[in-house]
KOLTORMI-217385 format. One record per residue (C-alpha): residue number from 1; residue in three letters; x, y, z. Coordinates in steps of 0.5 Angstrom, whole numbers, plus 2048, in hexadecimal, padded with zeros to 3 digits. Example, Ala and Ser with C-alpha at 12.3 -4.5 7.8 and 13.67 -1.06 7.14 Angstrom:
! residues 2
+-----+--------+-----+-----+-----+
: num : residu :   x :   y :   z :
+-----+--------+-----+-----+-----+
:   1 :    ALA : 819 : 7F7 : 810 :
:   2 :    SER : 81B : 7FE : 80E :
+-----+--------+-----+-----+-----+
***
This chain:
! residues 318
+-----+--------+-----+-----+-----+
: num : residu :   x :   y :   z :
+-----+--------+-----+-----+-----+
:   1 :    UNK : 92E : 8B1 : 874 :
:   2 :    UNK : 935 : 8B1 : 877 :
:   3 :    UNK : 937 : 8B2 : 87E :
:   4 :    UNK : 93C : 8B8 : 87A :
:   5 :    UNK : 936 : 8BA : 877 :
:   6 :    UNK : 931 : 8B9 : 87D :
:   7 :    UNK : 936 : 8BF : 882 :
:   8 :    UNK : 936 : 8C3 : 87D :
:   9 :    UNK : 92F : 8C5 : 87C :
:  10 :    UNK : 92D : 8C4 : 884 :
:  11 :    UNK : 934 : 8CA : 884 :
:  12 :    UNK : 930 : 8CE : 880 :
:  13 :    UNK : 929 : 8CD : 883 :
:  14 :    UNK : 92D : 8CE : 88B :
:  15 :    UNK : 930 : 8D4 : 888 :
:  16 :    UNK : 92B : 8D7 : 883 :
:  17 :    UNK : 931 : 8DA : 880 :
:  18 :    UNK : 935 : 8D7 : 87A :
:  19 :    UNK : 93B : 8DB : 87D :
:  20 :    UNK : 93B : 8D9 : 885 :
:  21 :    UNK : 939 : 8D2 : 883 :
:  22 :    UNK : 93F : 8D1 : 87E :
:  23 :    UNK : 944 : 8D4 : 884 :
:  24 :    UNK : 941 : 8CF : 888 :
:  25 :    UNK : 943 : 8CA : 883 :
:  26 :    UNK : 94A : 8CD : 881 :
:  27 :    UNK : 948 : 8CD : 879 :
:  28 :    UNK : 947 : 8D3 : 876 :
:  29 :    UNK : 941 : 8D7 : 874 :
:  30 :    UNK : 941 : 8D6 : 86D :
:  31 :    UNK : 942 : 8CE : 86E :
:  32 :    UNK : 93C : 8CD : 872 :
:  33 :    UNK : 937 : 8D1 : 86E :
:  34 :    UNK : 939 : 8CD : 868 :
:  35 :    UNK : 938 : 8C7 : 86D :
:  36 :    UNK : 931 : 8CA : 86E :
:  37 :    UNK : 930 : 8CC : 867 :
:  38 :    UNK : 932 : 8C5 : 864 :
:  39 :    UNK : 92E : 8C1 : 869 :
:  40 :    UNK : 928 : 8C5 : 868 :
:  41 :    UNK : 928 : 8C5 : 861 :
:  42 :    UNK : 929 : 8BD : 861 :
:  43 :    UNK : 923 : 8BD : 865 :
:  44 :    UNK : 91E : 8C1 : 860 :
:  45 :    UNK : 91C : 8C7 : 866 :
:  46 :    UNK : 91F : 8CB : 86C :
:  47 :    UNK : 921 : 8C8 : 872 :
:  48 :    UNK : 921 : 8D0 : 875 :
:  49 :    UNK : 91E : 8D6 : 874 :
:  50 :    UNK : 922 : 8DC : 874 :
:  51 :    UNK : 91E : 8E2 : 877 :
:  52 :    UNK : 922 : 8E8 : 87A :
:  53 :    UNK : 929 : 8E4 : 87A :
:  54 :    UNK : 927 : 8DF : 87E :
:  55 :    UNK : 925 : 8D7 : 87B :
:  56 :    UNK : 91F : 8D5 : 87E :
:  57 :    UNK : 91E : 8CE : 87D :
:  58 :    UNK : 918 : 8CC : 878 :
:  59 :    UNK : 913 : 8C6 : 879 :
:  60 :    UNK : 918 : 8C3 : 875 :
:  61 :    UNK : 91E : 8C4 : 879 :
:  62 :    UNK : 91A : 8C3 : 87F :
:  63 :    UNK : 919 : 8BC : 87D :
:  64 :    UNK : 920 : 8BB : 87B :
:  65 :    UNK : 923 : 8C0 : 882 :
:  66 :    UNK : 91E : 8B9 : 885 :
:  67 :    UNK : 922 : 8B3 : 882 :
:  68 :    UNK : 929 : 8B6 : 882 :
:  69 :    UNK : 929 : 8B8 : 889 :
:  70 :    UNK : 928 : 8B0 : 88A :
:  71 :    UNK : 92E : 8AF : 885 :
:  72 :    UNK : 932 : 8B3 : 889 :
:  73 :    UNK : 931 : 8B0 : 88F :
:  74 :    UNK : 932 : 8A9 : 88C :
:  75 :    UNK : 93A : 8AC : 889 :
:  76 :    UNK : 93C : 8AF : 890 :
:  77 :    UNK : 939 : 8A9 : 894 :
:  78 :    UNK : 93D : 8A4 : 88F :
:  79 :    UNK : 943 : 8A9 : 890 :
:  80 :    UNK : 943 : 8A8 : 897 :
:  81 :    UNK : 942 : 8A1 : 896 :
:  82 :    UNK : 948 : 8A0 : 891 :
:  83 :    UNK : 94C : 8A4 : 896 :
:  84 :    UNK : 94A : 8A1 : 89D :
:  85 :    UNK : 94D : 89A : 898 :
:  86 :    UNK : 954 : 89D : 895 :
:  87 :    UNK : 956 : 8A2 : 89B :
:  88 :    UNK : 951 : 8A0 : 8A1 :
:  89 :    UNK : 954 : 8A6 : 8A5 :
:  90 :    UNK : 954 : 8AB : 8A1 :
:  91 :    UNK : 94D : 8AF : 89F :
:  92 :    UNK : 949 : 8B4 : 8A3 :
:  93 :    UNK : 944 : 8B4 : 8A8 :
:  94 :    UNK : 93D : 8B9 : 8A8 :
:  95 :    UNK : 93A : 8BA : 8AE :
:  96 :    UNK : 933 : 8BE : 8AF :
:  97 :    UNK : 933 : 8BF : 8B6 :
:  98 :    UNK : 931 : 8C5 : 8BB :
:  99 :    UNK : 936 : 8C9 : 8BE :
: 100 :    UNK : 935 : 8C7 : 8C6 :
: 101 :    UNK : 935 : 8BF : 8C4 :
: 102 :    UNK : 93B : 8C1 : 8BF :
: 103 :    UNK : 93E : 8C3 : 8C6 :
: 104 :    UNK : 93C : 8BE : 8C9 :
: 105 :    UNK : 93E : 8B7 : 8C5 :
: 106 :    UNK : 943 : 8BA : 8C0 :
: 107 :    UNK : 948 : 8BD : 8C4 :
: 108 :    UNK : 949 : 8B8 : 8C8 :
: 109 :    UNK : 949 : 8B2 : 8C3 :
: 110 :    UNK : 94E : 8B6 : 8BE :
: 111 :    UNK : 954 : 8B4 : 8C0 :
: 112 :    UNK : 953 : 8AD : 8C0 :
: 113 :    UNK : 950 : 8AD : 8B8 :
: 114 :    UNK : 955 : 8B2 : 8B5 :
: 115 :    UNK : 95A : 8AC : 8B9 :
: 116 :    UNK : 958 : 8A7 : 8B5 :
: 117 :    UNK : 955 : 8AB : 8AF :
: 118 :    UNK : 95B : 8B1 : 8AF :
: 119 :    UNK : 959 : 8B2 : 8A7 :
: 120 :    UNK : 952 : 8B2 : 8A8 :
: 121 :    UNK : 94F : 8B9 : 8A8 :
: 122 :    UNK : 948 : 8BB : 8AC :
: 123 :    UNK : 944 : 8BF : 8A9 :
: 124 :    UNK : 93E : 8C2 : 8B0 :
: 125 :    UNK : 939 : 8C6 : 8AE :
: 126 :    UNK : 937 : 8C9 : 8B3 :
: 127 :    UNK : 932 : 8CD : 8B5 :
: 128 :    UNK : 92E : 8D0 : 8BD :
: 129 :    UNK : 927 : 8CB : 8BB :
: 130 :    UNK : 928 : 8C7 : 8B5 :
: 131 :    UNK : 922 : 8C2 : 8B1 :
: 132 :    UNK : 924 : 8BC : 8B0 :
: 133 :    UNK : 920 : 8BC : 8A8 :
: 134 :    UNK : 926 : 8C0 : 8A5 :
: 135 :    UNK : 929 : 8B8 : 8A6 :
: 136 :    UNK : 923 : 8B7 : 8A1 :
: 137 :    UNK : 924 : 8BB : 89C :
: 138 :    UNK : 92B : 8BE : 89B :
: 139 :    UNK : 930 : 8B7 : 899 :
: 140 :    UNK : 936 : 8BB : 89B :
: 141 :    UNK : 935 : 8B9 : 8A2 :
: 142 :    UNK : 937 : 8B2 : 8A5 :
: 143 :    UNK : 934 : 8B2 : 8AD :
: 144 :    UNK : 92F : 8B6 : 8B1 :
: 145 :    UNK : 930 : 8B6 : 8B8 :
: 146 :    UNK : 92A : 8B8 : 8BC :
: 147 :    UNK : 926 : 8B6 : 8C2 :
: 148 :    UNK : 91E : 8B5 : 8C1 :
: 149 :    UNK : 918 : 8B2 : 8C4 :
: 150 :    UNK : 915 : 8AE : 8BE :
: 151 :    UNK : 919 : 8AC : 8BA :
: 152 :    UNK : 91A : 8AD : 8B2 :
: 153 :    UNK : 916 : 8A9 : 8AD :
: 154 :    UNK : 91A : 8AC : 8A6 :
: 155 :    UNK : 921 : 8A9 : 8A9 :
: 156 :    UNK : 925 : 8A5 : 8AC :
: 157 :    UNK : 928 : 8A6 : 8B2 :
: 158 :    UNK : 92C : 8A3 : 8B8 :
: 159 :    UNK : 92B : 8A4 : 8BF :
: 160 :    UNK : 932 : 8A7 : 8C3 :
: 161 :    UNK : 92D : 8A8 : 8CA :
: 162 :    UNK : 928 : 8AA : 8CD :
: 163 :    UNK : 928 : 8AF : 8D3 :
: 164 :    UNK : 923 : 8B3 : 8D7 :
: 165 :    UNK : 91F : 8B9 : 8D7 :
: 166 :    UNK : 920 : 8BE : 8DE :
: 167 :    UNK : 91E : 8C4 : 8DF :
: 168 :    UNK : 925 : 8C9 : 8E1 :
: 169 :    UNK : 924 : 8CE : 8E7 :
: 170 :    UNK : 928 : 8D2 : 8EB :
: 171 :    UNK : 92B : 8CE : 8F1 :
: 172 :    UNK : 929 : 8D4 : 8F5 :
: 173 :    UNK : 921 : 8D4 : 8F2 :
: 174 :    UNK : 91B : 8D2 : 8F7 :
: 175 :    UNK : 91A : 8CC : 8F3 :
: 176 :    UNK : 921 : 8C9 : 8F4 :
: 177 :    UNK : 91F : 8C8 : 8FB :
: 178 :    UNK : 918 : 8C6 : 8FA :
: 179 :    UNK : 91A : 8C0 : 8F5 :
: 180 :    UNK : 919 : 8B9 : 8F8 :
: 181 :    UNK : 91C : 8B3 : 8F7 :
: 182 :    UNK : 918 : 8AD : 8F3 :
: 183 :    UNK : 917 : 8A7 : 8F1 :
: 184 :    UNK : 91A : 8A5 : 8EA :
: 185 :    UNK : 91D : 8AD : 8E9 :
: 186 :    UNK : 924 : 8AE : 8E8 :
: 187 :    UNK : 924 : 8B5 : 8EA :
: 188 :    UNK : 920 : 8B8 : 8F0 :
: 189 :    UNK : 919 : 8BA : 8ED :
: 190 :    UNK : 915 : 8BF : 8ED :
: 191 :    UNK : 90D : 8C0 : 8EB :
: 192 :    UNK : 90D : 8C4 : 8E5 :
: 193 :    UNK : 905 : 8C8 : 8E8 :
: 194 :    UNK : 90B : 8CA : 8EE :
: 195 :    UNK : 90D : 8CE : 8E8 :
: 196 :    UNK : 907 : 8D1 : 8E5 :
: 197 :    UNK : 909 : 8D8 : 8E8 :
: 198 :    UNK : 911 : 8D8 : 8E6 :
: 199 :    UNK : 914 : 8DB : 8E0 :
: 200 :    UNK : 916 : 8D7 : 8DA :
: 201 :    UNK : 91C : 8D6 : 8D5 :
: 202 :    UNK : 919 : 8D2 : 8CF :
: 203 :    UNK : 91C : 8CF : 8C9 :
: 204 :    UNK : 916 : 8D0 : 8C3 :
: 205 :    UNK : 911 : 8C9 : 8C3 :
: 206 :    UNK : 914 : 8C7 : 8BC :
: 207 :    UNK : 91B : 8C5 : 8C0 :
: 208 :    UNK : 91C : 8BF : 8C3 :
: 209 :    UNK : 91C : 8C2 : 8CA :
: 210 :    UNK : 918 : 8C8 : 8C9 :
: 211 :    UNK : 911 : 8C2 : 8C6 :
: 212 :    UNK : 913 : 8BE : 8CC :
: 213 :    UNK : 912 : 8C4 : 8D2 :
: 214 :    UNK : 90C : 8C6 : 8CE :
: 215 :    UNK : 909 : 8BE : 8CE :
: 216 :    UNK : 90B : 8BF : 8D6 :
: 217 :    UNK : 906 : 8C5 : 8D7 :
: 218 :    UNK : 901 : 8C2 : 8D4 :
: 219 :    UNK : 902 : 8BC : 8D9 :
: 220 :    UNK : 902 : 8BF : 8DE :
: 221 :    UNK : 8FD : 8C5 : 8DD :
: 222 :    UNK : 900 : 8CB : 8DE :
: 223 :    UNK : 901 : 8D1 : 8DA :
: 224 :    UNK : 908 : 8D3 : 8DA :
: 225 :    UNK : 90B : 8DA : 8DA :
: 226 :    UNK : 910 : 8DB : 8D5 :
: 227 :    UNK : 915 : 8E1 : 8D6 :
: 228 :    UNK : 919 : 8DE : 8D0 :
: 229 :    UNK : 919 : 8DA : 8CA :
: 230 :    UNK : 920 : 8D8 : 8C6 :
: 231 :    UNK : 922 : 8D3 : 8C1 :
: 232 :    UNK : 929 : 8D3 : 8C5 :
: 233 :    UNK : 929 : 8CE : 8CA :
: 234 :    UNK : 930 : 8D0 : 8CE :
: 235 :    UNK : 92D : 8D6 : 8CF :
: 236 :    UNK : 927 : 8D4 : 8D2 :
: 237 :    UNK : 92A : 8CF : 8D7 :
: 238 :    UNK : 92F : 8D5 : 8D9 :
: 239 :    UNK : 92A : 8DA : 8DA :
: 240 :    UNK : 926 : 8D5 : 8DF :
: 241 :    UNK : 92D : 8D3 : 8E3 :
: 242 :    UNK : 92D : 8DB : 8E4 :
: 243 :    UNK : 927 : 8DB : 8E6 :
: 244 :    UNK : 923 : 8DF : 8E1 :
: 245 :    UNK : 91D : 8DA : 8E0 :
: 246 :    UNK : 91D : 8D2 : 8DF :
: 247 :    UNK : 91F : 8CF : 8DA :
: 248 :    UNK : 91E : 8C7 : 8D7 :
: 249 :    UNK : 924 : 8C3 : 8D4 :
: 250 :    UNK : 928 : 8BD : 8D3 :
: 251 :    UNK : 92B : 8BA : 8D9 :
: 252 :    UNK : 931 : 8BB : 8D5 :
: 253 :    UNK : 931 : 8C1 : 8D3 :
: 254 :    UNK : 930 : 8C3 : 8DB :
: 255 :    UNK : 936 : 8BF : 8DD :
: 256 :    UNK : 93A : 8C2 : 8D7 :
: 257 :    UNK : 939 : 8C9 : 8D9 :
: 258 :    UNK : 939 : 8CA : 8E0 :
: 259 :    UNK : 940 : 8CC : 8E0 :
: 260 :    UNK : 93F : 8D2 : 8DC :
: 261 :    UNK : 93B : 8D5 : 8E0 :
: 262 :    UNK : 93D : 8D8 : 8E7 :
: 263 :    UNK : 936 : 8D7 : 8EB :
: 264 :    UNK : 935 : 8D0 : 8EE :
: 265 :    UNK : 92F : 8CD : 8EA :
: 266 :    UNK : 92B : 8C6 : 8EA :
: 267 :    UNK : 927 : 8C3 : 8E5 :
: 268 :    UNK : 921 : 8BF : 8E8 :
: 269 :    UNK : 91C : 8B9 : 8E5 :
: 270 :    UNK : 915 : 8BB : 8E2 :
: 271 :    UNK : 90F : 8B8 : 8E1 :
: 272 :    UNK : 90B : 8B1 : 8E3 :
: 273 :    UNK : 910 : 8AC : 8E0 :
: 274 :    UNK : 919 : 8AE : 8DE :
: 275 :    UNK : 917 : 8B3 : 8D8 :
: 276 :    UNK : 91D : 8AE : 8D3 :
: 277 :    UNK : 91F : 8B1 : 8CC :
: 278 :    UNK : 924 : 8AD : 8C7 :
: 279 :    UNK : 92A : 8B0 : 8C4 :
: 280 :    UNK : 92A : 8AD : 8BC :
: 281 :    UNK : 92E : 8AD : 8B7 :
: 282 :    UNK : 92B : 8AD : 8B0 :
: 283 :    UNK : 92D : 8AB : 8A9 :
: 284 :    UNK : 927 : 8AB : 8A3 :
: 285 :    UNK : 925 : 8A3 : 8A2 :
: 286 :    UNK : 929 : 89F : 89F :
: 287 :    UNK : 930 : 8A4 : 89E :
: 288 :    UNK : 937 : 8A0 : 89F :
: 289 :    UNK : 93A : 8A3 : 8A4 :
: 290 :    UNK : 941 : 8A3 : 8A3 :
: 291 :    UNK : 946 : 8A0 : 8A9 :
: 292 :    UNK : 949 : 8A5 : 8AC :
: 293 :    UNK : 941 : 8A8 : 8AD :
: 294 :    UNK : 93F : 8A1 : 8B0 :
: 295 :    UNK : 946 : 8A1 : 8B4 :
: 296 :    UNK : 944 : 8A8 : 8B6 :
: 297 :    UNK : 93D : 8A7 : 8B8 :
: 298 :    UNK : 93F : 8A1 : 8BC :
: 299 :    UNK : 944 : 8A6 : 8C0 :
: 300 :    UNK : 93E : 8AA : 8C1 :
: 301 :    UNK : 93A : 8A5 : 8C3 :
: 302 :    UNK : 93F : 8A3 : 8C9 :
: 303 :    UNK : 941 : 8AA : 8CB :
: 304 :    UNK : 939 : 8AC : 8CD :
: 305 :    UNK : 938 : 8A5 : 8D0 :
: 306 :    UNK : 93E : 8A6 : 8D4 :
: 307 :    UNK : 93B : 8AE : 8D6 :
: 308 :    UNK : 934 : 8AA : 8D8 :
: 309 :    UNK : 937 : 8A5 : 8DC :
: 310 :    UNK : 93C : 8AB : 8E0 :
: 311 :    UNK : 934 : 8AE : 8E1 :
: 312 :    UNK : 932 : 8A8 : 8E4 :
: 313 :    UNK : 937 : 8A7 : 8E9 :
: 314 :    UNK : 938 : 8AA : 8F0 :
: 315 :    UNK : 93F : 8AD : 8EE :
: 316 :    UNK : 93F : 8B4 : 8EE :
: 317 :    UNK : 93F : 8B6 : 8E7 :
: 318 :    UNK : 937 : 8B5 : 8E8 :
+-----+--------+-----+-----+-----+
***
């Protein structure tokens, strides 16, 4: 099997069309069903069957769909590799990460990596929650960026921070008043069953954020009163400093967003001991990361390090 060989067939497979996968390809319609035909003739059996105009892969071709998707794998991480040795700053860079963190890390640390990488082109994949086994299965994608509480066992992964879990309130909201200082927590502090007869904004218990609430209320045994749940952060952490409910978030996604709502608002510390999540960013196990990716990574690294330590201070940026 050909890595030529190997696209071609897991073209036809995606797409289920010879026709959108020789588009795909750029080479004709006719070229690629002869590849195809050729191929399956020299195997003695069909790789596809063909049923109302869509290829739908034998166990034959699920087999071979199996290893060519790793022989893909191999090329572009050869590719890369030769590139990084001939070129070392031109490439491309694709990054999975949800839209809030993009904000929040990628904006920031641009500026800086297209200045020494100016031909390097970044490619985000963004969306309001992501789940960090699309960096398993898709190839295509370099690094994923994401908070988690335990993390991965089918990836490698460096740590770029870790931050607190608060709770966003309304600063004009009884609890605010009511939060005490304590020991050992960064934010004035307020005890969840205090909270048991408000209304809450959640995060779904499959995101980060929204296992993490879910875990504090079985701590704490109280039965929250959801008024809403959303897969987006941003809104959840508005609608909290508006004062529509309560809401739980990354220190920093409270501090990124309290500007652009125009009701004063606080965030507060929760449960026995600091509730911590830690930013990863992730790579399948033993991918070579290109050096402007390893660069990259350790621009983010000190970025989120800098934020931290602008949290700890006593500056007003806290």
């Amino acid at each position: 099997m050909e890595l030529k060989e190997a696209k071609y067939i897991l073209a036809i497979a995606d797409h289920k069309s010879i026709s959108k996968a020789a588009d795909s390809l750029f080479i004709s319609q006719p070229s690629l069903s002869k590849y195809l035909k050729n191929l399956e003739l020299q195997l003695d059996a069909k790789l596809f069957d063909r049923t109302g105009g869509l290829y739908t892969p034998t166990y034959l071709g699920e087999r071979y769909l199996h290893y060519a998707r790793k022989i893909v794998a191999l090329g572009e991480e050869w590719e890369i590799e030769c590139d990084d040795i001939m070129h070392q700053n031109h490439g491309r860079l694709n990054i999975a990460i949800p839209i809030m963190l993009s904000n929040r890390i990628i904006r920031p640390t641009l500026p800086a990596f297209h200045q020494r990488y100016p031909h390097v082109t970044l490619n985000l994949l963004e969306e309001v929650s992501f789940v960090a086994e699309h960096s398993i299965k898709d190839h295509t994608i370099d690094l994923t960026f994401y908070n988690v509480h335990e993390f991965p066992k089918d990836l490698d992964y460096k740590i770029m921070t870790q931050e607190e879990i608060v709770l966003v309130i309304s600063a004009f909201h009884p609890l605010a008043k009511k939060a005490v200082k304590k020991k050992g927590f960064r934010y004035p502090w307020v005890d969840l069953q205090d909270c048991e007869k408000e209304s809450f904004i959640l995060l779904y218990p499959e995101q980060n954020t929204g296992g993490i609430a879910k875990r504090l209320f079985q701590e704490s045994h109280t039965e929250p009163h959801i008024l809403l749940h959303t897969r987006n952060s941003e809104m959840s952490i508005q609608l909290a400093m508006e004062g529509v409910g309560l809401a739980f978030a990354p220190e920093s996604y409270f501090h990124y967003l309290r500007s652009s709502v125009a009701s004063p608002s606080v965030c507060l510390s929760v449960g026995r001991e600091p509730v911590k999540t830690t930013l990863i960013a992730a790579y399948q196990k033993n991918r070579y990361l290109p050096r402007h990716a390893r660069d990259y990574l350790d621009m983010i690294e000190d970025y989120c390090q800098k934020e931290n330590s602008c949290f700890l201070s006593l500056n007003p940026c806290r």
